[in-house]
N, C-alpha and C positions, 0 to 999 in steps of 0.2 A: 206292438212294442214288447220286447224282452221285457223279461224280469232282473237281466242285470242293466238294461237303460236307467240312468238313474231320470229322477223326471226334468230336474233343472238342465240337461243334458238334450232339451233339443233341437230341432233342425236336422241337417241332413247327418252331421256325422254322430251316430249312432253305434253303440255298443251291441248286435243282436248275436242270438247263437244261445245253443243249450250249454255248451262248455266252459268249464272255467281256463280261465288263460292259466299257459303253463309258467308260476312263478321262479321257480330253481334255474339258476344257470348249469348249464350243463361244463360238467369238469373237465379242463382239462389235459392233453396226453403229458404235456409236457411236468404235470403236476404228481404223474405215473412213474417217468424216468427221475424225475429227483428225490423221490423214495426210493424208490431202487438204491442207486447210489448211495442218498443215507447210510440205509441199510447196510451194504457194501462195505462202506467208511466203519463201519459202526462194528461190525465184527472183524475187520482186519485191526484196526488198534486193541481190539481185544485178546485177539492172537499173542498180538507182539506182545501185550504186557501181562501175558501168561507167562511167555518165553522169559521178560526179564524179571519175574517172580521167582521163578525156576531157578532163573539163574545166579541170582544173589542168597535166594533159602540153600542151594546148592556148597558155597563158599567162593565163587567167585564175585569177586568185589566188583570187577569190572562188567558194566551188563556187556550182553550180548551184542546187540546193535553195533556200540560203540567199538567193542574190542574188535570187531569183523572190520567194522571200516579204516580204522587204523592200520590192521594188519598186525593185531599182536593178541590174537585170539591162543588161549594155552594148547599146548601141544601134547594129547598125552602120553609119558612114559613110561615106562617100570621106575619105582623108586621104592624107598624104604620109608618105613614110615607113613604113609598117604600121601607123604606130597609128591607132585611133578617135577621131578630133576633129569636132568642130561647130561652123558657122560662128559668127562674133561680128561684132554688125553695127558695122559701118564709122561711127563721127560723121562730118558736115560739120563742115569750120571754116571762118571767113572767113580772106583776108587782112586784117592789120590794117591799110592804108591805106585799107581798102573800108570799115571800121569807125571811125565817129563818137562819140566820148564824150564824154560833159557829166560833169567832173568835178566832184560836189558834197558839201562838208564836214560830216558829221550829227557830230563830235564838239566838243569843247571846244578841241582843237589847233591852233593857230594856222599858218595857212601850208601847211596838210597838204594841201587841195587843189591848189592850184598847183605842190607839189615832184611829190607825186602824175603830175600831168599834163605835164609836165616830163619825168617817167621814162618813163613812156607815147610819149609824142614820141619820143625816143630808139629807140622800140622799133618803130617806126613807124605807129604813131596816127594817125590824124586828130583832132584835140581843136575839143572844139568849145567850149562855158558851162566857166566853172572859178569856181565860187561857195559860196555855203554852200547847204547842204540846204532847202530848203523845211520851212516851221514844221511840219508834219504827219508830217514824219519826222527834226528837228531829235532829237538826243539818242535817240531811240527806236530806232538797228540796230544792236545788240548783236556781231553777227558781223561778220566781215571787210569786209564789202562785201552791198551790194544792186545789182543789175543789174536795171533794168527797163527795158523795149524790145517794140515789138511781136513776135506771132508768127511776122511774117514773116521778123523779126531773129535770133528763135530758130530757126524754119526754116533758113535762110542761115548759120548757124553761129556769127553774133555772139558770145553767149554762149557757146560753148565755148570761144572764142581767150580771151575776157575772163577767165572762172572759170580757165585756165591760168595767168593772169600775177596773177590774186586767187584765191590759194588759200581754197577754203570760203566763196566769196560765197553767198550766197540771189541768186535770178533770181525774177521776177515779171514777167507781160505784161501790157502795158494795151493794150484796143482801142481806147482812146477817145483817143490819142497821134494827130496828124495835124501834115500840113505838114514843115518841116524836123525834127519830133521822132520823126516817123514815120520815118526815116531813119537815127536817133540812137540811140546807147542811154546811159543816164543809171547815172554809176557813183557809188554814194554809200557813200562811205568808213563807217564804224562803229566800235565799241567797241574787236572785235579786230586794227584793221586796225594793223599792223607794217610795215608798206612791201608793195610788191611782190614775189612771188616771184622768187628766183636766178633768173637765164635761162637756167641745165644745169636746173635745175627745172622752168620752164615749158615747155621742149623737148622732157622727159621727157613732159610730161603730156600734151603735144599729141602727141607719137609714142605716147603709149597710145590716143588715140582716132581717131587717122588710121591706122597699124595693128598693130592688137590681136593678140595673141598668141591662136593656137586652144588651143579650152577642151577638156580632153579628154569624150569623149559620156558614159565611164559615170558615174556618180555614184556619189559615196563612199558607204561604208555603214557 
């Protein structure tokens, strides 16, 4: 009998042998690959929130992550001052002594063309027809004003001194304008039309399109 038989232990099934039984389970693989991965796990969110440490001690507000998957991650430009801005492009405006207007009445209001044109003058205009509207647009422009003029009028910046001093006109270009109308641009009063803009108003609107404040590059999110 062994020495690890215990004595109460007998009959036939018997404990013999000089070795001790192996007690440890053996480990395992699968106990290998989810460490690994852990690990894995474990230094990749580490990464990322190095990235958005960086990125908020940096001065952006918005982390990393978030602004890429949106799509509004900053763009960077040349600017003044440190921050990120993107050009805005510059309108042409006329002078208005270079600018020709036919002042024409499409509403019910008696006299509005002529006061109209009157003020314009003042502003320094060149005035040119001061009538009522042609029957095709008689009573039919609802907004402030319609400006129509060639494209060349709109090129050359006609229309944007005009829309300054007529807040919320419609503009329209006809090719088919020749001779002195090609020259001209035809302002036809409307529904809404309340006089002409303040002149700290029209100033204002012309100093937005002659120059414009920089937009900043990132986009909101």
């Amino acid at each position: 009998m062994s020495m690890l038989t215990p004595p109460e232990l007998g009959g036939e099934y018997r404990i013999t042998g000089d070795r001790y039984p192996r007690m440890r389970r053996r480990r395992g693989r699968h106990r290998i690959v989810l460490g690994s991965l852990a690990a894995v796990t474990a230094l990749g969110l580490a990464s990322w929130g190095t990235l958005e440490l960086i990125s908020v001690f940096s001065g952006n507000s918005t982390p990393l992550g978030a602004a890429h998957a949106a799509g509004c991650a900053p763009t960077p430009t040349a600017s003044a001052g440190g921050r990120d801005t993107e050009p805005v492009a510059v309108a042409k405006v006329a002078e208005p002594k270079a600018v020709t207007v036919n002042v024409l009445n499409a509403t019910t209001r008696t006299g509005l063309a002529q006061d109209t044109a009157d003020a314009l003058e003042k502003r320094g205009f060149t005035i040119g027809a001061v009538d009522n509207a042609p029957p095709e647009l008689d009573g039919k422009v609802k907004a402030t004003g319609l400006l129509i003029g060639t494209e060349q009028a709109e090129k050359d910046g006609a229309f944007a001194l005009l829309s300054a001093h007529v807040a919320k006109a419609d503009t329209r270009t006809d090719a088919a304008r020749a001779g002195d109308a090609a020259t001209s641009v035809d302002l036809i009063l409307g529904d809404a039309f309340n006089g002409l803009a303040a002149p700290k108003a029209a100033a204002k609107a012309l100093t937005a399109l002659t120059e414009p404040a920089p937009k900043p590059s990132q986009t909101d999110c």
